[in-house]
N, C-alpha and C positions, 0 to 999 in steps of 0.2 A: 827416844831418849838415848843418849850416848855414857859415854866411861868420862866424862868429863875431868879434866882435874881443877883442883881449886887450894887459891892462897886467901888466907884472914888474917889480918893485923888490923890493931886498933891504930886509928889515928890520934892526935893530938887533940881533938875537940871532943873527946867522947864517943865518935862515930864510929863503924868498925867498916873498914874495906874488903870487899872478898870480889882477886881474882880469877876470872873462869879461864880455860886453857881448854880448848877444845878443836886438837889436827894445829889450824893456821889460825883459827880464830881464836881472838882473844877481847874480851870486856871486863868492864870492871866495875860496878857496882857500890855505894852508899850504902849504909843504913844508920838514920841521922838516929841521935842517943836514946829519942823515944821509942826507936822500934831498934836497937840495938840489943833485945834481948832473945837469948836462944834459940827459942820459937822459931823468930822471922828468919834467923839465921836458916837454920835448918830446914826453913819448908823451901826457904830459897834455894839450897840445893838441891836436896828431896827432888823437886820440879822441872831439875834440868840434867839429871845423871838417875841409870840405873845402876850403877857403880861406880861410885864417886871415889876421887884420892882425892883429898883433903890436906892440907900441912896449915895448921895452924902455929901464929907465932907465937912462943911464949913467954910475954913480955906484960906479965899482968895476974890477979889469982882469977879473974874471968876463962881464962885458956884452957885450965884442968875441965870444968863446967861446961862450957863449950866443945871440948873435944867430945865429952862424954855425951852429950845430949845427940853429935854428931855421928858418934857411934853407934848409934841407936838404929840408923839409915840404914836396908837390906844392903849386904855385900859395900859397905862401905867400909875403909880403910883411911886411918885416920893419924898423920903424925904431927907430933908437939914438938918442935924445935925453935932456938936459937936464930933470928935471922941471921946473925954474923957467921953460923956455920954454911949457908949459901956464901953468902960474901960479906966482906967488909963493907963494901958501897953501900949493898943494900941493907945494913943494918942502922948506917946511916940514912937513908932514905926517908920521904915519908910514907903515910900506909899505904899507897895506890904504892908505889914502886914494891913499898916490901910484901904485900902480899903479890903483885904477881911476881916477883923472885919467887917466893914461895910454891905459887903455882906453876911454875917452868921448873922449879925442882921435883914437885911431886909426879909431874907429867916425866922428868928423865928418869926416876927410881921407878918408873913400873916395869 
């Protein structure tokens, strides 16, 4: 397992996006609104990071919930922002762009 980092924003249907940012690689990830609950979230990272950075968007009252559940993950590091504080673009974006904004942000703040 690697330090991976990772961006979550919801998107417009309910689903939540989270992308992974690991060296060159990069994916991106669904989770349709049935498995959209923290759990899934969570074991999804858990599974691919042994210290994960995380930046979830916070664009919803699922975020605080989410962060914290995330929190939970050894040596994980976990921040709740603004996508407009990455950029303008991507806060207009949908979720695959704004979570991996997010996830190209947490990969530069380490």
């Amino acid at each position: 397992m690697s330090n991976c980092c990772f961006g979550v924003a919801p998107c417009g249907d309910g689903s939540i996006s989270i992308a992974a940012v690991d060296g060159v690689d990069v994916s991106v990830k669904h989770f349709e609104p049935a498995q959209s609950d923290s759990s899934s979230v969570v074991k999804f990272v858990g599974d691919r990071a042994s210290s994960p950075r995380i930046c979830v968007a916070s664009t919803g009252a699922w975020a605080l919930g989410l962060a914290l559940a995330l929190g939970a993950l050894p040596q994980a590091e976990v921040i709740i922002m603004r996508p407009a504080v990455v950029s303008p673009t991507v806060s207009a974006a949908d979720g695959d762009d704004i979570a991996l904004g997010l996830a190209r942000y947490a990969r530069r703040a380490a």
